[in-house]
C-alpha positions in Angstrom: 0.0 0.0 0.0 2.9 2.4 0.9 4.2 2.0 -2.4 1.6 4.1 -3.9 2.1 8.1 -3.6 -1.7 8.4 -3.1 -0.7 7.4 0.8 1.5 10.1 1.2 0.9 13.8 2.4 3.1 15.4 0.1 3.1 15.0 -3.2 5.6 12.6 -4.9 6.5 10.9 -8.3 8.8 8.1 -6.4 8.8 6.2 -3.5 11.7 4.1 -2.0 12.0 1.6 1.1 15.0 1.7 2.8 15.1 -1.0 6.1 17.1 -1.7 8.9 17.0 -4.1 12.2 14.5 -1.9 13.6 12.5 0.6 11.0 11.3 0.9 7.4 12.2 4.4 5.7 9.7 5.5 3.3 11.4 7.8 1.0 9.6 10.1 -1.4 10.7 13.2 -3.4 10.9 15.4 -0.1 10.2 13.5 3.2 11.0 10.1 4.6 8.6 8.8 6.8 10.0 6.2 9.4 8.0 3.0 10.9 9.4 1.1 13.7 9.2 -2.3 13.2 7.6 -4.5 15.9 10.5 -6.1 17.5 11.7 -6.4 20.9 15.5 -7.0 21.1 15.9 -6.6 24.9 18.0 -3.1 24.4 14.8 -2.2 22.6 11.6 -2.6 22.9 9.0 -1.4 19.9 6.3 -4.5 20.2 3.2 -2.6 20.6 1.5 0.2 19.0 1.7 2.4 22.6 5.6 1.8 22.3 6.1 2.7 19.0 4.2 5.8 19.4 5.6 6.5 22.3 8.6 6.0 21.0 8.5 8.3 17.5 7.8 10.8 20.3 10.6 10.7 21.8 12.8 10.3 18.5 11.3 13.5 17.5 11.3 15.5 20.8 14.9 14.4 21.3 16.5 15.1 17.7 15.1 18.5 17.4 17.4 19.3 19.7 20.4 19.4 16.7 17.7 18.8 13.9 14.4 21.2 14.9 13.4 22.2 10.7 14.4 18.7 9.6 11.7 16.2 11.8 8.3 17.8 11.1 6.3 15.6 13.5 4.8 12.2 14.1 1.8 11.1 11.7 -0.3 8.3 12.0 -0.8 5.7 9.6 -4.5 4.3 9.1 -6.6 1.4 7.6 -8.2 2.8 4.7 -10.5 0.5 1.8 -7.2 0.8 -0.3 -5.1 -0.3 2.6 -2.6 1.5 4.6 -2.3 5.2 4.0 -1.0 8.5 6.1 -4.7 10.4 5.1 -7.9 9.5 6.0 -9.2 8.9 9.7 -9.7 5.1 9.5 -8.5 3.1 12.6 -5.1 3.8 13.5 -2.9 1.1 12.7 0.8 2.5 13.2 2.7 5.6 13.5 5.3 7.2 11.6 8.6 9.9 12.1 8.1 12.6 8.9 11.4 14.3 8.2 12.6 16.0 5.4 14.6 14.5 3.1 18.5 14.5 3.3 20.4 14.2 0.1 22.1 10.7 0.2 25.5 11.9 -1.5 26.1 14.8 1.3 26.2 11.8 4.4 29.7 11.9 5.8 30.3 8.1 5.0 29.5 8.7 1.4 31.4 12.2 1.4 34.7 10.9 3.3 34.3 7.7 0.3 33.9 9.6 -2.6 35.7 12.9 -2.3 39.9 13.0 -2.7 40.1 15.5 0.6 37.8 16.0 3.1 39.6 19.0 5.4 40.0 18.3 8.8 38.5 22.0 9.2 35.0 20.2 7.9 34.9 19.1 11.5 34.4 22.3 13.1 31.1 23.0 12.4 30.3 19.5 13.9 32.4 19.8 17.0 30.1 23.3 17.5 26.6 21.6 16.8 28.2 18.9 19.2 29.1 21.4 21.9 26.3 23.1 22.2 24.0 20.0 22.5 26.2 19.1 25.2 26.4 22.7 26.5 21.9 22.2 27.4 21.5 19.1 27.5 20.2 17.5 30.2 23.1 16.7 32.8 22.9 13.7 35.0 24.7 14.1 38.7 23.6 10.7 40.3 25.1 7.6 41.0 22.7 5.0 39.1 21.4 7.4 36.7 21.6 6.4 32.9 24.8 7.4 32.1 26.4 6.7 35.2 30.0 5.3 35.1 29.0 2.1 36.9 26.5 1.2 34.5 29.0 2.6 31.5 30.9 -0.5 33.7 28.9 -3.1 33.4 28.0 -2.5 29.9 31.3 -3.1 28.7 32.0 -6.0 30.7 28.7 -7.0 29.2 29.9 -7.1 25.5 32.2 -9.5 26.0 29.6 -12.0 28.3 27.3 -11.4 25.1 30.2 -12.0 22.2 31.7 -15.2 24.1 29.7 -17.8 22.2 31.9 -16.2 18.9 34.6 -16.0 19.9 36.9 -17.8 17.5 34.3 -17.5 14.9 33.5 -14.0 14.1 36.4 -12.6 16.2 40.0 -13.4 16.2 40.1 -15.2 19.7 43.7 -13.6 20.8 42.2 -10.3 20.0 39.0 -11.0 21.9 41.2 -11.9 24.5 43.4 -8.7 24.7 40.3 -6.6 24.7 38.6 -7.9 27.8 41.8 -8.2 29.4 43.0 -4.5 28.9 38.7 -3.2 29.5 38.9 -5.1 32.4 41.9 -4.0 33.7 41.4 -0.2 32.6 37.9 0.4 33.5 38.9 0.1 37.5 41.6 2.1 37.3 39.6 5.1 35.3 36.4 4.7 37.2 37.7 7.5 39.8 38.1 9.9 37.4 34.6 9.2 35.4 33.0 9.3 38.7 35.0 12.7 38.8 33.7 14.5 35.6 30.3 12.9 36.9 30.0 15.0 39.7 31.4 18.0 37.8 28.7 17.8 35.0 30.3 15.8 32.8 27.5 13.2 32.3 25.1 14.3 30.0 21.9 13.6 27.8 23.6 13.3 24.5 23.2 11.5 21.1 24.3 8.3 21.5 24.9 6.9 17.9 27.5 10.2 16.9 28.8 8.4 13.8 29.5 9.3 9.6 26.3 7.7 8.4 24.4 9.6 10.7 26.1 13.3 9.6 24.7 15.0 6.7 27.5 17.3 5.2 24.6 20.5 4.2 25.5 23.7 5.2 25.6 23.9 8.7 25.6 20.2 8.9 22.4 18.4 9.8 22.9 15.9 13.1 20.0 13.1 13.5 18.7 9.7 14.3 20.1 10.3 17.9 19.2 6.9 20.0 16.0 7.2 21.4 15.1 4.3 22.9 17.5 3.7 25.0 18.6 6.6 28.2 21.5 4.2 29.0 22.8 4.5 25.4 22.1 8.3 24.9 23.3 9.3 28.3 27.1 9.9 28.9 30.6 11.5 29.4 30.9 14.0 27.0 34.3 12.7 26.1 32.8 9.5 24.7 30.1 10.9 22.8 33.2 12.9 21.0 35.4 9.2 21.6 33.2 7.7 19.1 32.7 9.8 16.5 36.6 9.7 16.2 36.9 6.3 16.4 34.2 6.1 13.0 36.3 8.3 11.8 39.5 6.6 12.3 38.2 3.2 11.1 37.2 5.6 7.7 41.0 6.3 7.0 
């Protein structure tokens, strides 16, 4: 039904689907309009119609914090005679994130791939949208808090409880090995510092997912599809919210 521009509020000569784990995009000639599929993965949970509205709420309140002109609002999807459709008033049968439209050759991971220099001054305007997300966002003082250093803790340690079962398989064992020897040697010792910036406002209601695919180089440059289902994945030291955009980077070349 979705494949026919007669569903759509905007008008549109060609629609694309574009899925991951979690969502399908519907992309037409301006907007993209994002479903949440109905899974339930433990770290998320989108298995009922309450959750997923609940939850394109909260991806829109939380990424027009960096991206306020891009997400437009959250728009039901009904049951119509010629099946699903964003117009009419027929039951509602899901909801839906309508954005505008990126262009697909300005992402970061397409830009840093197909153009011979991308300066490192391209960064700035980034490390400015960054800062002053981090700048009024939502800072979290308390020990147990999402965010917190202990629970930043136990997630690691987590990874490698979850990626035992492949190891020798999908990782190189002697590197699996390393890493959860030197994260669980580190993480003690740095602990008293985290639980440091912690207290000093350090710890705060961030993006979460700060990587190239999820950078559009326009000018300023548009940051989205922050993590919003998840406070324990959103919520951190500021210094690994930067961390891991560098380390996406690095991995680039």
């Amino acid at each position: 039904s979705l494949s026919k521009s007669a569903a759509y509020p905007v008008l549109t000569e060609s629609i694309e689907l574009v899925q991951t784990h979690v969502s399908w995009i519907f992309l037409t000639d301006t907007h993209a309009f994002k479903i949440k599929k109905p899974v339930n993965f433990g770290f998320l949970n989108f298995s009922t119609l309450d959750l997923r509205r609940f939850y394109c709420n909260e991806e829109l309140r939380l990424n027009r914090r960096l991206s306020p002109d891009i997400y437009e609002g959250v728009i039901a999807l009904h049951e119509t005679e010629d099946g699903a459709s964003f117009i009419g008033n027929g039951p509602v049968i899901d909801y839906a994130v309508m954005m505008k439209r990126l262009p697909a050759d300005r992402m970061l991971d397409q830009v840093l791939r197909t153009e011979e220099h991308v300066p490192p001054t391209s960064m700035d305007p980034i490390a400015e949208q960054v800062a002053h997300l981090h700048g009024r966002a939502t800072i979290y003082p308390a020990i147990g808090k999402p965010g917190c250093p202990t629970r930043l803790h136990h997630h690691a340690l987590e990874n490698f409880a979850e990626s035992a079962g492949l190891r020798g398989d999908l990782f190189d064992p002697d590197l699996w090995d390393t890493l959860r020897h030197i994260t669980r040697a580190d993480l003690p010792r740095i602990l008293p510092l985290l639980r440091t910036r912690l207290r000093n406002g350090r710890v705060v209601d961030g993006h979460g997912d700060l990587h190239a695919r999820n950078i559009c180089m326009t000018d300023p440059p548009t940051l989205f599809d922050c993590v919003e289902f998840s406070p324990d994945l959103r919520c951190g030291d500021t210094a690994v919210e930067n961390a891991f955009l560098a380390m996406d980077l690095r991995y680039r070349g």
